[in-house]
PASEZA-775153 format. One line per 8 residues: their letters; for each residue x, y, z of C-alpha. Coordinates in steps of 0.02 Angstrom, whole numbers. Last residue first. Layout:
N
A> X,Y,Z; ... .
END
This chain:
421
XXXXXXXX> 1112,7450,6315; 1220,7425,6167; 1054,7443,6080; 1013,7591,6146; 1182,7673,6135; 1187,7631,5940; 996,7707,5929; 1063,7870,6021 .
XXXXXXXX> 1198,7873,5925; 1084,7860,5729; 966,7988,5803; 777,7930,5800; 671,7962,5655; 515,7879,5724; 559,7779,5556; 733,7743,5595 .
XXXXXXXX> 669,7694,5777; 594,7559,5691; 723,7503,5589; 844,7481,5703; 716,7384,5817; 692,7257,5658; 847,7245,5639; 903,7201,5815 .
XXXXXXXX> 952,7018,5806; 1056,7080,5611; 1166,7142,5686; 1288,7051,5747; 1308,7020,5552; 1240,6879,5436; 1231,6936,5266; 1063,7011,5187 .
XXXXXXXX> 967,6905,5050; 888,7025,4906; 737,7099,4926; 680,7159,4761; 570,7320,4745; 394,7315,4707; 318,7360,4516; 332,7188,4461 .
XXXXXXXX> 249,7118,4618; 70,7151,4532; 152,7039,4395; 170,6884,4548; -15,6918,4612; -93,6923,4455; 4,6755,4441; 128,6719,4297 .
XXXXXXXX> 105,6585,4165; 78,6721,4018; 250,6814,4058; 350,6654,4084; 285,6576,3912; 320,6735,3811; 488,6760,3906; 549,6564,3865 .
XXXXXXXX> 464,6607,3677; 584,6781,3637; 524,6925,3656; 480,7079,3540; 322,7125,3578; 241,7115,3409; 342,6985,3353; 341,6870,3499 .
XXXXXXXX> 137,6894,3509; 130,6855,3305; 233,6689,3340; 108,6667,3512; -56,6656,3376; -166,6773,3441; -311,6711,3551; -467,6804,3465 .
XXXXXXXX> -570,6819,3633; -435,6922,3733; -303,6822,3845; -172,6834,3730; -164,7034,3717; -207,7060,3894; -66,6956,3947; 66,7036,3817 .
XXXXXXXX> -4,7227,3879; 7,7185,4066; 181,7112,4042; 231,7268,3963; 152,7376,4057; 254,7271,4212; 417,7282,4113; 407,7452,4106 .
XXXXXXXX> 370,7506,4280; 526,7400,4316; 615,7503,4224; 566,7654,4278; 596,7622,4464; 757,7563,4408; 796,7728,4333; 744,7819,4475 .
XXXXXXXX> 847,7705,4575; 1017,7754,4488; 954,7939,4498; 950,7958,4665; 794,8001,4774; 771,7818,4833; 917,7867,4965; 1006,7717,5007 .
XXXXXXXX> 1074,7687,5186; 908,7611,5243; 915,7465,5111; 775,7346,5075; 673,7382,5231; 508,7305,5212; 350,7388,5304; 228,7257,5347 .
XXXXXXXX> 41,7317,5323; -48,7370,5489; -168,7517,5397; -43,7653,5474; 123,7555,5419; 200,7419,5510; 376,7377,5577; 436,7173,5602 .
XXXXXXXX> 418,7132,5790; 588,7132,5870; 527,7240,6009; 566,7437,6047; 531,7528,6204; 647,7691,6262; 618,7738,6427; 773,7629,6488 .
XXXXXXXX> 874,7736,6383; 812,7894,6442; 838,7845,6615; 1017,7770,6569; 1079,7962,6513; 1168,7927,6354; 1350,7920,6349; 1439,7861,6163 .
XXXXXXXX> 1555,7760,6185; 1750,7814,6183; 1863,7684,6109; 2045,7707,6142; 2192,7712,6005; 2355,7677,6083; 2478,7807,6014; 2576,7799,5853 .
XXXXXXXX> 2775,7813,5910; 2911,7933,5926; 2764,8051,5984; 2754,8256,5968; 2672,8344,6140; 2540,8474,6101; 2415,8343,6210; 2470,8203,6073 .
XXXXXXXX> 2540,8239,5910; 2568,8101,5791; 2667,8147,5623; 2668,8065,5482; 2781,8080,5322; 2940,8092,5405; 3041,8255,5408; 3208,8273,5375 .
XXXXXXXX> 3238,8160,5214; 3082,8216,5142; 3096,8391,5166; 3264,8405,5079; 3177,8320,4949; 3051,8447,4912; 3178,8564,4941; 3246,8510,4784 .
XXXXXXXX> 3103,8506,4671; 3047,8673,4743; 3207,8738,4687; 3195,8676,4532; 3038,8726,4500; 3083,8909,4543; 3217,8922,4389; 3082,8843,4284 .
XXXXXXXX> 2970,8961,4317; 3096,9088,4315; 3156,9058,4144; 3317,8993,4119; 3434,9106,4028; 3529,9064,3854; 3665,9201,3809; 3709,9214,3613 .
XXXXXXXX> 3884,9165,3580; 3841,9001,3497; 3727,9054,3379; 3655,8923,3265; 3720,8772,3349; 3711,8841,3535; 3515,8884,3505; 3489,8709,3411 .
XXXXXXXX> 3555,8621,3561; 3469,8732,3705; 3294,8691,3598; 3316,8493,3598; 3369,8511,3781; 3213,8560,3828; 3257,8657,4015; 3141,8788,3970 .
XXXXXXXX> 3192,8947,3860; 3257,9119,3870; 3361,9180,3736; 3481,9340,3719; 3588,9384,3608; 3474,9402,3442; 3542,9479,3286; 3574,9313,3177 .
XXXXXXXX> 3379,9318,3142; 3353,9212,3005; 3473,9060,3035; 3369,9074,3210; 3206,9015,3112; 3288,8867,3025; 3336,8794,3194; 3169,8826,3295 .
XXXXXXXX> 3093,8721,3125; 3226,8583,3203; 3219,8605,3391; 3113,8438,3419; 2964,8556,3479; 2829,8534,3320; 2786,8659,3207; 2832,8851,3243 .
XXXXXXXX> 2730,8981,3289; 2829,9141,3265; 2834,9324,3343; 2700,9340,3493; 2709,9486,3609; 2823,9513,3767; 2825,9653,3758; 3036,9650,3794 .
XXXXXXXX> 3071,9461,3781; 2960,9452,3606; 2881,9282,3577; 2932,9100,3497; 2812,8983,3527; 2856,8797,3468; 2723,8692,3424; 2630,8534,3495 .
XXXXXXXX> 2496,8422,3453; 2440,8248,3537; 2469,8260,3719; 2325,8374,3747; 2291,8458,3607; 2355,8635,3551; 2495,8592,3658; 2630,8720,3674 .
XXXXXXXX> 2818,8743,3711; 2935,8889,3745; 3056,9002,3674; 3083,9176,3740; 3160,9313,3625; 3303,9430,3638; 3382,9539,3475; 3228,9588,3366 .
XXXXXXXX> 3293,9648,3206; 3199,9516,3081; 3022,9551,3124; 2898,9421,3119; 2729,9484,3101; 2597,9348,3153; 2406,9368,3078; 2270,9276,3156 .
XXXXXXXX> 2141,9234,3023; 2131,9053,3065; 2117,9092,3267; 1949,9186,3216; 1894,9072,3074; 1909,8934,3219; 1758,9029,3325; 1668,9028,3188 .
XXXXXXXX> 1654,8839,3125; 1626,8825,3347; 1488,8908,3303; 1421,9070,3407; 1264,9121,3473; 1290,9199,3664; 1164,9175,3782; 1275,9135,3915 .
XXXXXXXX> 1255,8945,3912; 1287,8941,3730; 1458,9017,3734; 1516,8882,3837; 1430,8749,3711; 1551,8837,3575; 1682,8857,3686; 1685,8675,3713 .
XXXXXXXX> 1674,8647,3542; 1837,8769,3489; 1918,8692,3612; 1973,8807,3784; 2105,8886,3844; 2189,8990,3697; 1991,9001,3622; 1933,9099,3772 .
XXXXXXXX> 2071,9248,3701; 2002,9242,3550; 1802,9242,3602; 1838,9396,3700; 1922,9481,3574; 1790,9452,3440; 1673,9523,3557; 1758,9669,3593 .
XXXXXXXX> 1768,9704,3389; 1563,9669,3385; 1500,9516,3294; 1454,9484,3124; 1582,9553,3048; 1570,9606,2861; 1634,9781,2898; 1697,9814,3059 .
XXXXXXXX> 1602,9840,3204; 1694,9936,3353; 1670,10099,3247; 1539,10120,3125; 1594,10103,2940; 1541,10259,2815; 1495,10139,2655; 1561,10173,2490 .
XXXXXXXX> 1531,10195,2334; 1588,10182,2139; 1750,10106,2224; 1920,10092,2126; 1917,10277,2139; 1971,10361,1976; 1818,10480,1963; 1837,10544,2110 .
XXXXXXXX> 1683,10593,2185; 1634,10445,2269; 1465,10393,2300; 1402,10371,2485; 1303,10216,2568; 1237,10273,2722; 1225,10110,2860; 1059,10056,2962 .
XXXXXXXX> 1149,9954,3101; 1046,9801,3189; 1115,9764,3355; 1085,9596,3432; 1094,9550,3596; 1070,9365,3657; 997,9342,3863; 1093,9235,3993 .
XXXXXXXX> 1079,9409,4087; 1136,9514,3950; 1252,9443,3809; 1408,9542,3754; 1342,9616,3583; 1300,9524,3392; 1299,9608,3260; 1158,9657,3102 .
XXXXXXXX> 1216,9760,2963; 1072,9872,2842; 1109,9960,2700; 1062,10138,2642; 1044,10233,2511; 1169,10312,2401; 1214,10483,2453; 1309,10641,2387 .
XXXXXXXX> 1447,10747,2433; 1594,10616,2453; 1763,10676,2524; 1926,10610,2439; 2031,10491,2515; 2072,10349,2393; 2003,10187,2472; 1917,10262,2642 .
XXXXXXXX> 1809,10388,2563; 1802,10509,2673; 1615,10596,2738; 1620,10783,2808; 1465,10809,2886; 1420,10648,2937; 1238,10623,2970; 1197,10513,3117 .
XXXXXXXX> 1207,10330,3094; 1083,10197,3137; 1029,10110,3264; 884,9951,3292; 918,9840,3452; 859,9676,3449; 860,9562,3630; 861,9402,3620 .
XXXXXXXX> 759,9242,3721; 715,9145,3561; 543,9136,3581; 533,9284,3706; 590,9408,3559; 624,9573,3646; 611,9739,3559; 706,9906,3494 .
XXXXXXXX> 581,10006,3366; 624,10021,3180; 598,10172,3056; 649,10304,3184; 826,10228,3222; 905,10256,3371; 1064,10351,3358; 1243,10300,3335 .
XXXXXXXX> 1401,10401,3289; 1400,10483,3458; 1478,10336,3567; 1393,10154,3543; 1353,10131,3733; 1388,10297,3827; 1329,10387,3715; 1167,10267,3696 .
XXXXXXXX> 1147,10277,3902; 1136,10467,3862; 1239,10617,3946; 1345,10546,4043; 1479,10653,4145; 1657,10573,4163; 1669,10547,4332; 1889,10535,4372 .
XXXXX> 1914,10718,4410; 1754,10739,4547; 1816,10593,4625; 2010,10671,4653; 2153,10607,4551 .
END
């Protein structure tokens, strides 16, 4: 098909949209509400010339108002789209209808759904992988304003069609949770669509269903040997055929082992020669040019800020950006308002009694008497990190140079080959 055959011509984006049985409507204007980050579109129908009644067929030739639908579209950018659909009611003109009147439905919106048709589809075949609340929160994310209440009314008015004639099927099992729930899935070998959901997969409700359908001659199932017994019971001449999953698993499986046997499980190479044995492992230092060491100049004296304050290094592998000491920064913050607060409180002029103090600040009386015996030194401390005692470790002679060239931001080799040097 050439390019010019396979452009179909546009003639409005609202054609293209909502086909020609929509138009904007004059009475409303489309707009965007930043509050709730949605988009409202305002249609309605264009006159029908010819409209059916859809319960008994016979054209109607006079109106009845209007009514107004509102569903939801496919999401835009994280944004929620609603359409709002100003319907024509029409009376009937047979007398006999069931229905006084009618309304002309749009298509792709169905009456008394509150989402579009595509939509609908979408959120069914989401629902097969994921839980009805992690859809829900899925559907969130992407602007899109569903229930997880709403997304189970979909899968609860799913409608399976068995038919009786169908002569090969494919049998399988499902979990509708994890470990907990499964069914039996019976499906159509030719379309492959769905026939039966059946409880549980210990081959009995699989049993009763085959006693209904006599006619089929060919099965394909999994290696479940609850399902290959009820198939021979019930109809022994019918052909069973592994799938080819399974088929291929078992192959796998066995190579698998063929693999194992032959080859062992590590492998040293050497110079693109392979080793019987693990080769000698050889320490390469780092090389460093020994001028530039040598002009390198670091004592053992403890690092200092600008103003000549000590600088303590607590830990010089932990980033203070994390969230685990974020949340001790917090807490320590805390602790010292609250110290602050129980102090100030107890040393004003009244003097509360220290029963009210526990009360208000909910301590016990060991805290209350630590809190007000402290130092304005030792609360000031509050808000500092705890050193805690290091280890002894060959390094620890030349912490204080590691730490200095650490904050002159010094690369972690060249620092190892300085003070191997």
């Amino acid at each position: 098909m050439s390019k010019s055959q396979s452009v179909m011509p546009v003639f409005s984006v609202d054609d293209f949209l909502f086909g020609h049985d929509l138009m904007d409507d004059p009475d409303q204007k489309s707009y965007f509400d930043k509050e709730s980050n949605s988009l409202h579109l305002f249609k309605c129908q264009k006159k029908s010339v010819h409209p059916v009644c859809p319960y008994c067929g016979e054209e109607a030739t006079r109106t009845n108002g209007w009514e107004r639908r509102t569903c939801q579209l496919f999401p835009i950018h994280g944004f929620s789209v609603f359409l709002h659909i100003r319907q024509r009611r029409f009376k009937c003109a047979n007398p006999h209808c069931s229905h006084y009147t009618f309304t002309l439905e749009t298509p792709g919106f169905k009456a008394y759904q509150h989402r579009s048709d595509s939509l609908n589809i979408a959120l069914f075949a989401l629902s097969i992988f994921f839980s009805d609340t992690a859809l829900s929160l899925l559907s969130r994310q992407f602007g899109l304003q569903v229930s997880r209440e709403s997304i189970r009314n979909l899968l609860s008015h799913v409608e399976i069609k068995d038919e009786p004639d169908i002569d090969a099927i494919g049998v399988d099992d499902v979990c509708l949770k994890k470990g907990q729930t499964y069914y039996t899935v019976i499906y159509d070998a030719h379309d492959h669509h769905l026939l039966a959901l059946l409880q549980g997969r210990d081959g009995r409700e699989l049993t009763e269903w085959l006693k209904k359908h006599p006619k089929i001659k060919v099965v394909a199932r999994d290696r479940a040997s609850a399902y290959a017994s009820a198939i021979s019971k019930v109809l022994p001449d019918c052909a069973q055929v592994a799938d080819r999953f399974h088929l291929l698993d078992n192959l796998l499986e066995y190579l698998h082992k063929m693999i194992q046997n032959e080859v062992p499980g590590t492998i040293f190479v050497e110079e693109d020669k392979i080793l019987d044995h693990e080769p000698k492992k050889e320490w390469l230092p780092i090389r460093y040019d020994p001028a530039l060491l040598d002009s390198l100049h670091y004592d053992d004296t403890p690092p200092v800020d600008e103003n000549g304050k000590k600088i303590l290094f607590i830990d010089k592998s932990a980033s203070r950006n994390q969230k685990q000491y974020q949340r001790q920064a917090e807490s320590r913050k805390k602790k010292y308002q609250k110290v602050k607060a129980t102090r100030q409180a107890y040393f004003n002029k009244e003097r509360p009694k220290k029963k009210d103090l526990q009360e208000r600040f909910r301590i016990s009386n060991a805290t209350l008497d630590k809190y007000l015996s402290m130092s304005e030194e030792e609360v000031e401390k509050l808000l500092e990190i705890t050193p805690y005692k290091k280890r002894d470790t060959p390094v620890n002679p030349y912490l204080n140079r590691i730490y200095k060239m650490l904050k002159d931001n010094v690369d972690p080799p060249l620092i190892f080959a300085y003070i191997l040097h």
